[in-house]
C-alpha positions in Angstrom: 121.3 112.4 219.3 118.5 115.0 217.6 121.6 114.9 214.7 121.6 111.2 214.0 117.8 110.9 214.0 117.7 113.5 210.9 120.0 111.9 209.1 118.1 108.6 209.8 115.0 110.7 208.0 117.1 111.9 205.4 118.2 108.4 204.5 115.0 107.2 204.9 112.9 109.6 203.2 115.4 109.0 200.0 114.9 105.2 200.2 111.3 105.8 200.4 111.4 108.0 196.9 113.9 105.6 194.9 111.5 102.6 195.9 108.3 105.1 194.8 110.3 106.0 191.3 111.0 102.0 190.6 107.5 101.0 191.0 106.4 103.8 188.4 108.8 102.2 186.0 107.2 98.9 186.9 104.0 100.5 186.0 104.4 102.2 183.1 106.4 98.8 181.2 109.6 98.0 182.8 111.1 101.1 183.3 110.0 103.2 180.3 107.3 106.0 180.5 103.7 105.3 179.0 104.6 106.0 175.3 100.2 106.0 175.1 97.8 104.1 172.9 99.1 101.1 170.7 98.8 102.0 167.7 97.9 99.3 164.7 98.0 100.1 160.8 96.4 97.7 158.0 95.7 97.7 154.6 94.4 96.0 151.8 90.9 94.4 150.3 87.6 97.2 149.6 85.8 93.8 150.1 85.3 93.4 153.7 86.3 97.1 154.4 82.7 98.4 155.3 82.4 95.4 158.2 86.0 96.0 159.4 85.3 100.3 160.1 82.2 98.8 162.1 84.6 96.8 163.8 87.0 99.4 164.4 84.4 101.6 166.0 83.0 98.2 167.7 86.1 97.5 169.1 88.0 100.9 169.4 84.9 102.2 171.9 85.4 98.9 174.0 89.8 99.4 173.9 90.6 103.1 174.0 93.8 102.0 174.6 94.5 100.7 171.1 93.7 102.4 168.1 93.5 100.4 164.7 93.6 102.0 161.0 92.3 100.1 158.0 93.0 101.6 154.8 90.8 100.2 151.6 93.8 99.9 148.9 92.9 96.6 147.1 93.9 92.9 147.8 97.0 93.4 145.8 98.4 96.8 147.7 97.6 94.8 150.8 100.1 91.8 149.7 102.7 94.2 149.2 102.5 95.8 151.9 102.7 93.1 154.4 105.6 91.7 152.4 107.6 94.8 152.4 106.5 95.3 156.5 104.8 98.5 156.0 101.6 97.6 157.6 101.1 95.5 160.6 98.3 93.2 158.7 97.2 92.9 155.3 93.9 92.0 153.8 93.1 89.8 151.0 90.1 88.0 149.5 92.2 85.3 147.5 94.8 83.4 149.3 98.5 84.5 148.8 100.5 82.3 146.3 102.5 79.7 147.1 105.2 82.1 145.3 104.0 85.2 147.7 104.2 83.5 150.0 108.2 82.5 149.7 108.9 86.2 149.0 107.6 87.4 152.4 110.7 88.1 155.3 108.9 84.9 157.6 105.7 82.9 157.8 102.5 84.5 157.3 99.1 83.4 158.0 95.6 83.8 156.5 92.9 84.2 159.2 89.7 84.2 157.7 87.2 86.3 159.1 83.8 86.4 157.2 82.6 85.2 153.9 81.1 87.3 151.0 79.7 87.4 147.0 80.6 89.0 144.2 77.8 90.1 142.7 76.6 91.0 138.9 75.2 95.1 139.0 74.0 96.7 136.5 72.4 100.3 135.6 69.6 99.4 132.5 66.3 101.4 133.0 63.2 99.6 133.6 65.0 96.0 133.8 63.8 93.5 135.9 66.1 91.1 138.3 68.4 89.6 135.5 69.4 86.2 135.3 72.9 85.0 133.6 74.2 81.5 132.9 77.9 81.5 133.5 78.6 81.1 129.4 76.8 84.5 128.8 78.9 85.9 131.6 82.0 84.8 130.4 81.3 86.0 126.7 79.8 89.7 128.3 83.0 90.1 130.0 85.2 88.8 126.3 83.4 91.4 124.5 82.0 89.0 122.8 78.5 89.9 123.7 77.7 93.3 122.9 74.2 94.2 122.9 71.6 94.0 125.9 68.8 92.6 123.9 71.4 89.6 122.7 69.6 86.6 122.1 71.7 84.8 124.7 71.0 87.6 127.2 67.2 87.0 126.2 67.4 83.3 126.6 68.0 83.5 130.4 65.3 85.7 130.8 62.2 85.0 128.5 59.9 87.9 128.9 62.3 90.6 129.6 61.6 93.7 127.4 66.0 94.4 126.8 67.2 97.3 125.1 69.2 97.3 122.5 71.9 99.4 124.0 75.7 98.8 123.7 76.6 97.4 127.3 79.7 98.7 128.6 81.7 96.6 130.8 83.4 98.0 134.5 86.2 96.4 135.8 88.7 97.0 138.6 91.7 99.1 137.9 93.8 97.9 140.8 95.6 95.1 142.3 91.8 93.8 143.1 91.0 90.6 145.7 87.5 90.9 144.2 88.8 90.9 140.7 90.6 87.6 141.6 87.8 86.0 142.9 85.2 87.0 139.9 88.3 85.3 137.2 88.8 82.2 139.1 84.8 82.2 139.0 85.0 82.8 134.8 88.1 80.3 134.4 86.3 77.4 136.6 83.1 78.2 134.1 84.7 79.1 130.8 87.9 77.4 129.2 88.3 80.4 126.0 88.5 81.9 129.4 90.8 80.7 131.2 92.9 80.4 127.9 92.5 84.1 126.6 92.8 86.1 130.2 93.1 83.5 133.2 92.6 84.1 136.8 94.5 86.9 139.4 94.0 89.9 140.9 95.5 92.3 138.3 94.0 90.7 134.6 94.3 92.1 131.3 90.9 92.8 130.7 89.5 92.4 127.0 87.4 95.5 127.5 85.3 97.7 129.2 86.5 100.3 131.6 88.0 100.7 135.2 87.0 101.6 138.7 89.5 101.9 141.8 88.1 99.6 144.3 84.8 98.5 144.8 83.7 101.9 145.7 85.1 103.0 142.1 83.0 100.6 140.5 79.9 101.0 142.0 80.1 104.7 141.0 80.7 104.0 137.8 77.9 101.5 137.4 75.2 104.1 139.3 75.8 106.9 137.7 76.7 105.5 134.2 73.5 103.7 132.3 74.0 100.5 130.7 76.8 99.5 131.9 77.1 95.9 134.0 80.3 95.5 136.9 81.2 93.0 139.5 81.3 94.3 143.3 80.9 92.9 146.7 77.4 92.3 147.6 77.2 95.1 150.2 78.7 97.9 147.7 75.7 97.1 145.5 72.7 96.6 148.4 73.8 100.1 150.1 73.5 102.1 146.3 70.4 100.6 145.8 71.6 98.7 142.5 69.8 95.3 141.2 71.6 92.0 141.5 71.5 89.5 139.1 70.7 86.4 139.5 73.8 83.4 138.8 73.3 79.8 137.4 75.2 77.7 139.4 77.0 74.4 138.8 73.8 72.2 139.6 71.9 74.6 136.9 69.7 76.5 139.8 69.4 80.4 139.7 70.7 81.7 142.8 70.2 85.1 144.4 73.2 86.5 146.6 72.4 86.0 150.4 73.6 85.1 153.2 72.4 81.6 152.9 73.9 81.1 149.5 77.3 82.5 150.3 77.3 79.9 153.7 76.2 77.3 151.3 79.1 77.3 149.5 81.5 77.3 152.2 79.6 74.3 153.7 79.9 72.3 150.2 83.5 73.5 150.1 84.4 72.5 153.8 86.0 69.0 153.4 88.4 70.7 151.2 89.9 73.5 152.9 93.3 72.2 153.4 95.1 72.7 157.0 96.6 76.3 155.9 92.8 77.6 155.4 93.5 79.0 151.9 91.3 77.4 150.1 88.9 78.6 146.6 84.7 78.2 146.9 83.8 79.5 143.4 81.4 77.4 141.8 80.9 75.2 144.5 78.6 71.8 144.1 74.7 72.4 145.5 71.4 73.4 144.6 71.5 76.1 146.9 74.9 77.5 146.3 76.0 80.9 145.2 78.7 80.5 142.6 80.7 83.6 143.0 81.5 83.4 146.6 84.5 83.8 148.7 86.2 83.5 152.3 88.4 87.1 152.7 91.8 87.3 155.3 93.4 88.8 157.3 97.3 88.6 156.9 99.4 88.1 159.8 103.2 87.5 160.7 103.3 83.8 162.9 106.5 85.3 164.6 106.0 89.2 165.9 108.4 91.8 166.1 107.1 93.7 168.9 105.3 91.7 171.4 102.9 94.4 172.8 101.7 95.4 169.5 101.7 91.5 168.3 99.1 90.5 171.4 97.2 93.4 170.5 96.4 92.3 167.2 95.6 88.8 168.3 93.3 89.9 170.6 91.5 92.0 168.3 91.0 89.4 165.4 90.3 86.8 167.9 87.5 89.0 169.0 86.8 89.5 165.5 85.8 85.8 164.8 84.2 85.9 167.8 81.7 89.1 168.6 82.3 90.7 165.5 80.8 88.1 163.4 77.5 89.3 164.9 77.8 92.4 162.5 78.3 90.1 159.5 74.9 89.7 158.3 73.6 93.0 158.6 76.2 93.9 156.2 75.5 91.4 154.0 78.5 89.3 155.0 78.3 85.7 156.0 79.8 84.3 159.6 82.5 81.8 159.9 80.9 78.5 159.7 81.9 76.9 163.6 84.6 74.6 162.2 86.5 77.3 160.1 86.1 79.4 163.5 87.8 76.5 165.8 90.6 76.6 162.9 91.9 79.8 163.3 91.6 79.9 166.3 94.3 77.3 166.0 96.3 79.8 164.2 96.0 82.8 166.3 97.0 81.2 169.0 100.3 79.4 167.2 101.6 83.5 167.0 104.2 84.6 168.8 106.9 87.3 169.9 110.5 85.6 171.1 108.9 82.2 170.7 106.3 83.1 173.7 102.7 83.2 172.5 100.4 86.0 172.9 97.7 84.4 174.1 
């Protein structure tokens, strides 16, 4: 009798433990053991990388258990990298091409996430704000302007006491999203231009001298006198470097703002086509900044691994969502509500195994 009723335990107790050992593989994914945080990499534009580390740390303090890593390389290292696979997202400030685009191994998506300018610095002693008319742009960048104190130079800004210093020229080195977006500017605005050197992210420049990333030209522009460069508005507000002020297509001088960057995505809405790439350089109104541009985020529609897919969703859908509140304090403009709605649209078309992540 006392026999039967321990082997009852016996049985018992080992049921017990091989029901307590399944439910731990339940818990920790289906059978597996807890493998820790998920772990995201991405790479590409120095345009929007000083908001995305806020959103990192943002985001990161809120979801210890995912862990993100951006890595500033340049629009064009960011392409290649989410073509080859490399990276789980890529960042860009000019759409992929339709070309790109074909050579990627499945459908990729461009999420915008905030707006920016690229702006005109400069490092000439005693100069006030300077103003430039896209022709004197154009012909600076050609070499064809040479001097400071050139009487086209002087023309935009009667009054101006301009040396008559060589200027020399900085330009992106890299595979550059910003340098895309400042040549698409020049060959809207100048047609010797758009003949001679054309638009992309990787130009042959007439002259001047190069920088690696925004970062690289903002150093070279501080600590270098007379020279002039184009970087994202933040680069040049945070190194306490002057602006310039841009002529736009309705023949206003514009400052770089907030309000001027939205402005042009607001003239420039009724355009953007379904796909969201879309160019706002030298948009139409009074109040537009002319250099201006949405930057991406780079996403696979179809997911490999479904855990690590639904993570980044979530994070760039709260992205477009809280993060945007950091956009203006670094100088970065907020989805307009209609571009917002629209990729929402495409975050939630993702997938893993045809079952979407959100």
């Amino acid at each position: 009798m006392f026999a039967w009723i321990r082997s009852f335990q016996l049985v018992l107790s080992l049921a017990v433990l091989a029901f307590l050992l399944v439910l731990g593989g339940c818990v920790s994914g289906g059978g597996g053991t807890d493998s820790g945080p998920i772990q995201l990499q991405g790479a590409g534009a120095t345009f929007p990388n000083p908001l995305y580390q806020k959103w990192l740390s943002e985001y990161g303090k809120a979801h210890p258990e995912v862990k993100i890593d951006y890595q500033s390389i340049g629009s064009g290292g960011g392409i290649k990298q989410i073509q080859a696979q490399t990276v789980d997202f890529g960042a860009s400030d000019t759409p992929m091409k339709d070309e790109d685009l074909k050579a990627a191994p499945g459908e990729l998506l461009h999420i915008p996430t905030v707006l920016g300018a690229v702006v005109l610095t400069y490092n000439l002693e005693g100069a006030p704000t300077l103003h430039f008319s896209p022709e004197v742009i154009a012909d600076i960048f050609l070499g064809k302007i040479k001097k400071w104190n050139d009487p086209k130079i002087a023309a935009d800004n009667p009054g101006a006491k301009l040396p008559a210093a060589d200027i020399t020229v900085v330009h992106r080195s890299d595979g550059s999203g910003t340098s895309a977006v400042f040549t698409d500017y020049l060959s809207k605005v100048s047609s010797e231009w758009k003949e001679k050197v054309g638009t992309g992210p990787s130009p042959s420049w007439p002259v001047g001298v190069g920088g690696k990333g925004n970062e690289g030209v903002t150093g070279q522009v501080k600590n270098t006198p007379s020279t002039i460069g184009y970087v994202e508005l933040v680069y040049a507000v945070q190194n306490k470097l002057p602006v310039a002020q841009i002529k736009n297509a309705a023949g206003a001088f514009i400052e770089p703002s907030v309000d001027s960057v939205t402005a042009a995505a607001a003239a420039s809405a009724a355009s953007t086509p379904d796909d969201l790439r879309v160019s706002i350089t030298n948009a139409q109104g009074a109040q537009v900044y002319p250099i201006s541009s949405f930057t991406y985020i780079l996403i696979y529609k179809n997911q490999k691994d479904a855990k690590k897919g639904k993570a980044l969703v979530d994070f760039l859908w709260w992205g477009i969502h809280d993060g945007e509140n950091d956009a203006k304090q670094l100088q970065y403009a907020p989805l307009p509500a209609d571009i917002v709605k629209r990729a929402e649209a495409k975050l939630n078309s993702i997938t893993a195994g045809g079952t979407p992540l959100r």
